[in-house]
C-alpha positions in Angstrom: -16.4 1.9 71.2 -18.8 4.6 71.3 -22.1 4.5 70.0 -21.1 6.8 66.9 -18.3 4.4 65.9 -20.6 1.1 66.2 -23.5 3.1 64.0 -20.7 3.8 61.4 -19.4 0.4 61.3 -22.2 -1.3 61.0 -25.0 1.3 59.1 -25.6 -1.1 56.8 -27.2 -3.5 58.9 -28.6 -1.2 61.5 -31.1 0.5 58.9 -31.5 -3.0 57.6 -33.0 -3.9 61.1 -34.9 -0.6 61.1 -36.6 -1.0 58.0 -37.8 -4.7 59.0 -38.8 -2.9 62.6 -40.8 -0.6 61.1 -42.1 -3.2 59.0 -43.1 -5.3 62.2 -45.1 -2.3 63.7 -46.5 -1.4 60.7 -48.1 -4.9 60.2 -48.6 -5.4 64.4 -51.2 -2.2 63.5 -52.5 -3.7 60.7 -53.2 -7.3 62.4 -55.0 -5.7 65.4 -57.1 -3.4 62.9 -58.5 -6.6 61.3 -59.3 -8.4 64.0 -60.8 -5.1 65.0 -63.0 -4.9 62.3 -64.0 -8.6 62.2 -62.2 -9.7 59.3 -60.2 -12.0 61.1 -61.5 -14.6 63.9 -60.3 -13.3 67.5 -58.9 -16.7 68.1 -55.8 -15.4 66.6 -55.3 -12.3 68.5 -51.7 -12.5 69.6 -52.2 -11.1 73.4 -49.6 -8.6 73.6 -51.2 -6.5 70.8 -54.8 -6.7 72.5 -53.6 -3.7 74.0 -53.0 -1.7 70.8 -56.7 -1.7 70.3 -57.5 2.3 69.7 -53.9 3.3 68.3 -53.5 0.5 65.7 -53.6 3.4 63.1 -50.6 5.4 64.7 -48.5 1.9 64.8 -50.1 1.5 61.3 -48.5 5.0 60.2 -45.5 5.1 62.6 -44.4 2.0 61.0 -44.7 2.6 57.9 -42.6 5.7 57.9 -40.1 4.0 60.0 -40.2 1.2 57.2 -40.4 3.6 54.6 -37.3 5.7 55.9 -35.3 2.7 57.2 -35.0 0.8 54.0 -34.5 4.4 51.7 -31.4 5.3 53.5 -29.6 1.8 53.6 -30.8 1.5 49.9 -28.6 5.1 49.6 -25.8 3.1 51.4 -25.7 0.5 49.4 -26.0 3.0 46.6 -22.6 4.4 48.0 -21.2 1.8 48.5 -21.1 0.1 45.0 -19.9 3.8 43.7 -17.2 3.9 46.2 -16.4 0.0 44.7 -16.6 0.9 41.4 -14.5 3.9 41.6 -11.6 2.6 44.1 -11.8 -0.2 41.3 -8.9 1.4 39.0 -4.8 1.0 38.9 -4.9 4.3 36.5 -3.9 7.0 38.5 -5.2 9.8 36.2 -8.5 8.0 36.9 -8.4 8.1 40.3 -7.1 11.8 40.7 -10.1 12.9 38.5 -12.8 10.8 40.4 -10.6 11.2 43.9 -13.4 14.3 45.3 -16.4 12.0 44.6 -14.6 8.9 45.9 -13.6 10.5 48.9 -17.3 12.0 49.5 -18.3 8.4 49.1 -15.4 7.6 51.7 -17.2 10.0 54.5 -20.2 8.5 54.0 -19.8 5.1 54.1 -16.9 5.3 57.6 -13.3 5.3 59.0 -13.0 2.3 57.2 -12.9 3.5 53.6 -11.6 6.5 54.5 -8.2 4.4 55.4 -9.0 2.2 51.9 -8.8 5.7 49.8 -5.3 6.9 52.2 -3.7 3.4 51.1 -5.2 3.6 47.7 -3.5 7.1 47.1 -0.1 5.5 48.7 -0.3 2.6 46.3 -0.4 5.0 43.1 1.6 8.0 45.1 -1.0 10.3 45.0 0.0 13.6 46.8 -2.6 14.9 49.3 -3.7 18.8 49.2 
């Protein structure tokens, strides 16, 4: 499996993890900063981000557009994904034939996987393809 195929089969959770990464950073920055700045005792410095010291603002930004990005595009996912349910969701085939270009937009989006649900789909209701 290539590492194409693995990101579309499982995007979902991938830009789950990204968004709670950038998350991580994000806060990593923000602890160090107030430790920096006195506001909290250096007793609980965590050691490995003593070294973060002078760039606790970039881990502060990175992180928060990686955060910021992360959880935008699997919230579009998951935006896809319950339109691609919703529309695959019909036995009317004049239904299906008018909402087929959107569904299969969705299809690409989301992976091989629901590309192969909207081929059976249109074998189940004998849908010609172009």
């Amino acid at each position: 499996m290539t590492l194409k195929e693995y990101w579309q089969k499982n995007k979902k959770g991938l830009l789950l993890m990204i968004g709670i990464l950038g998350t991580v950073i994000a806060m990593s920055g923000l602890w160090e900063l107030l430790i920096e700045f006195d506001q909290v005792d250096r007793k609980y410095e965590v050691p490995i981000l003593d070294q973060i010291d002078m760039v606790a603002w970039f881990f502060i930004i990175i992180g928060a557009i990686i955060a910021v990005g992360g959880f935008l595009y699997h919230h579009d996912i998951n935006k896809r994904y319950r339109k691609f349910v919703e529309l695959m969701d019909t036995d009317s085939k004049a239904a299906f034939i008018r909402n087929l270009p959107e569904i299969e937009e969705c299809a690409i989006d989301l992976g091989p996987e629901y590309e192969a649900q909207v081929i059976e789909k249109r074998k189940k209701l004998k849908v010609k393809t172009r």
